[in-house]
C-alpha positions as CSV (number, residue, x, y, z in Angstrom):
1,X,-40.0,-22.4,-17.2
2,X,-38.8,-23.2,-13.5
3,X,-35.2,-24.8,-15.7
4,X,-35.1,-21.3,-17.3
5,X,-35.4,-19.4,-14.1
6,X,-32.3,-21.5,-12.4
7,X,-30.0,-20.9,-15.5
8,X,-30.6,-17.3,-15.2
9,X,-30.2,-17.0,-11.3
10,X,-27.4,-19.2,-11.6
11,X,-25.1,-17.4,-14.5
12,X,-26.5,-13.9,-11.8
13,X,-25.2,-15.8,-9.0
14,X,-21.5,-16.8,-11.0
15,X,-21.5,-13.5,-12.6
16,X,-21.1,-12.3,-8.9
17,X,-16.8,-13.2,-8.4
18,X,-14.6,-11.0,-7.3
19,X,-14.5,-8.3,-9.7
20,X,-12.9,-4.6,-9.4
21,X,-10.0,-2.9,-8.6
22,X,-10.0,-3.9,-4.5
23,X,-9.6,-0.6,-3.3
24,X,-10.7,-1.8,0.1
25,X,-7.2,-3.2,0.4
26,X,-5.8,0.2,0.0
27,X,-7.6,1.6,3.8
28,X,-6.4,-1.6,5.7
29,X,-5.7,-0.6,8.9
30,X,-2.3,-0.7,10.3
31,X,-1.7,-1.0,14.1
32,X,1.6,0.3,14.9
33,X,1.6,-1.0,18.3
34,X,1.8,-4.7,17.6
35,X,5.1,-4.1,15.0
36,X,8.1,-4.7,17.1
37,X,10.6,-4.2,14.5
38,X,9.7,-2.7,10.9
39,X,10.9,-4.4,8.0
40,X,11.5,-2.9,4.5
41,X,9.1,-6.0,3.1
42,X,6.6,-5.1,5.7
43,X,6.5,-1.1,4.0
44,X,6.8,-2.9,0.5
45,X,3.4,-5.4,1.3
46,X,1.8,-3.0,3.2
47,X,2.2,0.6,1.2
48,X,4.3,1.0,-1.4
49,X,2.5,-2.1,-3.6
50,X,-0.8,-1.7,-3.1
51,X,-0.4,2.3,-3.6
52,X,2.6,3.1,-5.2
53,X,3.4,0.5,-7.8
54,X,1.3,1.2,-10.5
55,X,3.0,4.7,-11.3
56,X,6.6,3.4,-9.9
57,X,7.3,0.1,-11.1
58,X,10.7,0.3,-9.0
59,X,8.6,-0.2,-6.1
60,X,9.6,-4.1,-6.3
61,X,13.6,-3.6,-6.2
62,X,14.7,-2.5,-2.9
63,X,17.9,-1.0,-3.8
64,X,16.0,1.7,-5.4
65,X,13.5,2.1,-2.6
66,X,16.6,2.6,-0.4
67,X,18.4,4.9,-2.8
68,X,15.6,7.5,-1.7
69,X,16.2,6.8,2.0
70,X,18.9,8.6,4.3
71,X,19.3,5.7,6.6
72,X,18.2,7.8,10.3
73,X,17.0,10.8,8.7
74,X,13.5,10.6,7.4
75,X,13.2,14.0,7.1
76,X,16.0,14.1,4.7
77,X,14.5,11.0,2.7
78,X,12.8,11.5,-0.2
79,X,10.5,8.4,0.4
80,X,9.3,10.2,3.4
81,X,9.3,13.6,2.6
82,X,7.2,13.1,-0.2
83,X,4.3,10.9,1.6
84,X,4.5,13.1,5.0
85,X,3.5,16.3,2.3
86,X,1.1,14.1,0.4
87,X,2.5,15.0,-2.9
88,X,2.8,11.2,-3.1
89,X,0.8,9.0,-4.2
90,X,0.1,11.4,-6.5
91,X,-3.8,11.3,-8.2
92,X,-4.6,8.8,-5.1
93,X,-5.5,9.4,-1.9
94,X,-2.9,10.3,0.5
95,X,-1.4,7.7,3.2
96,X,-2.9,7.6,6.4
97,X,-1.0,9.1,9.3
98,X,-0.3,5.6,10.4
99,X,1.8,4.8,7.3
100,X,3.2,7.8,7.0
101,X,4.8,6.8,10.9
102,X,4.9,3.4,9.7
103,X,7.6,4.9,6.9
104,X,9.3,7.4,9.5
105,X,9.8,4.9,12.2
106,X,11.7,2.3,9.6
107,X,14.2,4.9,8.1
108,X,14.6,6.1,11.5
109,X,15.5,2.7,12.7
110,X,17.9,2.3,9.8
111,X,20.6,4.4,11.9
């Protein structure tokens, strides 16, 4: 009896991995104040996988990210534009204000 009650808290117990979709990883803060200089991987690790890539596979080719970027205008850059309204990522919830900066301050810095 006692071997039967081990197997089943021990299958419980495996049965316990890591499961799911980690959406956790999706509200990961980001503290602007300790990025000196904002990198386009940074943005790509950060935001644009774990949010973006499952409707835009060209998230992983940086030539197309930067074909919706007006290097020093984020206002006239799609990539911006379309996170600041929170049309994107569409069906998700929107980005927090701090990677919506996070996205402003790297095209800005593209001048």
């Amino acid at each position: 009896m006692k071997k039967n009650i081990f197997i089943i808290l021990s299958s419980l117990f495996i049965s316990c991995s890591e499961q799911g979709t980690n959406e956790a990883a999706q509200f990961v803060r980001i503290n602007l104040e300790e990025i000196e200089k904002i990198e386009l991987s940074f943005i790509k690790e950060k935001i644009l996988m774990p949010k973006c890539i499952s409707c835009h596979g060209w998230i992983s080719d940086d030539s197309k990210i930067l074909s919706r970027v007006v290097a020093g205008e984020p206002e006239s850059s799609m990539l911006y534009r379309r996170t600041n309204d929170g049309t994107m990522p569409f069906g998700g919830p929107p980005l927090t204000k701090d990677e919506v900066t996070l996205i402003y301050k790297y095209i800005k810095d593209l001048e």
